[in-house]
C-alpha positions, 0 to 999 in steps of 0.5 A: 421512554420520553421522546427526547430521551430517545432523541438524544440516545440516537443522536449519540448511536448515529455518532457512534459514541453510545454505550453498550447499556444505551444501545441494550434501551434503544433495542428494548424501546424498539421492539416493544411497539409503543414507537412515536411515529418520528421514530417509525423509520428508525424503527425498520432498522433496528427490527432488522437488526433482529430478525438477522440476529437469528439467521443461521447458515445452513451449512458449514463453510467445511461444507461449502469448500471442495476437498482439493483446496483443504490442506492436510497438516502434511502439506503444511509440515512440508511447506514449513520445511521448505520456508525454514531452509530458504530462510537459512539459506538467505541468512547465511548468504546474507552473512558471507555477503556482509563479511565480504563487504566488511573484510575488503579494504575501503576503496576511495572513490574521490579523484586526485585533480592535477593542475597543469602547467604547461598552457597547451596541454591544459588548452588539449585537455580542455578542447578533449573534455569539450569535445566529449561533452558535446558529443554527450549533448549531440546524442541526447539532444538527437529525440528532441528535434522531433519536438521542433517539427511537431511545433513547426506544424502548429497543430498544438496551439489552436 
């Protein structure tokens, strides 16, 4: 075959475009021995390609497995039994859940605002909301101030 054949055949192997038939007449250039020597490296390949073609296992893989981890067709009947009764088991569970769900009456989660009238105890209920927001902000601000000694220490800015 022409050298540039050859070229252009590999060319397409390596990108993984060729055909079964172009690879069938890079195999059968190959192993012919008539080689450039531009080719020789490639060469190497494709010979192993076919040596390993011919390697057969001398054992079976039932062979090479031991005897405990082989399933009888009796384990697997009984654990296709179990998965059958757990899948019914979850469907109908499944279908009580969402029929409670859909028969129960749909609560509103949305809160009714009253505007107060009278100046003082809408001043009580303001100072009662500050006062728990604070106390909200006391607790989640307490982890934080070991952060201010750390930085009082300047160990992190070099």
């Amino acid at each position: 075959m022409e050298k540039q054949l050859i070229d252009a055949l590999l060319e397409k192997y390596w990108a993984g475009e060729s055909s079964l038939e172009e690879e069938q007449s890079l195999r059968t250039y190959f192993s012919k021995g008539n080689i450039s020597e531009e080719h020789k490296e490639v060469s190497a390949l494709f010979d192993f390609f076919n040596t390993e073609r011919d390697v057969v296992a001398s054992k079976a893989v039932k062979e090479l497995l031991p005897t405990s981890e082989i399933s009888t067709p009796q384990a697997k009947i009984r654990h296709f039994n179990w998965t059958r009764i757990a899948a019914s088991v979850m469907l109908v569970f499944t279908m009580l859940v969402g029929w409670n769900y859909l028969s129960s009456p749909q609560v509103s989660n949305s809160t009714a605002v009253e505007e107060i009238q009278d100046p003082e105890e809408a001043y009580r209920v303001t100072m009662e909301a500050l006062a728990y927001l604070s106390n909200k902000y006391d607790k989640g601000a307490k982890p934080l101030q070991s952060i201010s000694k750390v930085n009082a220490t300047n160990i992190l800015n070099n």
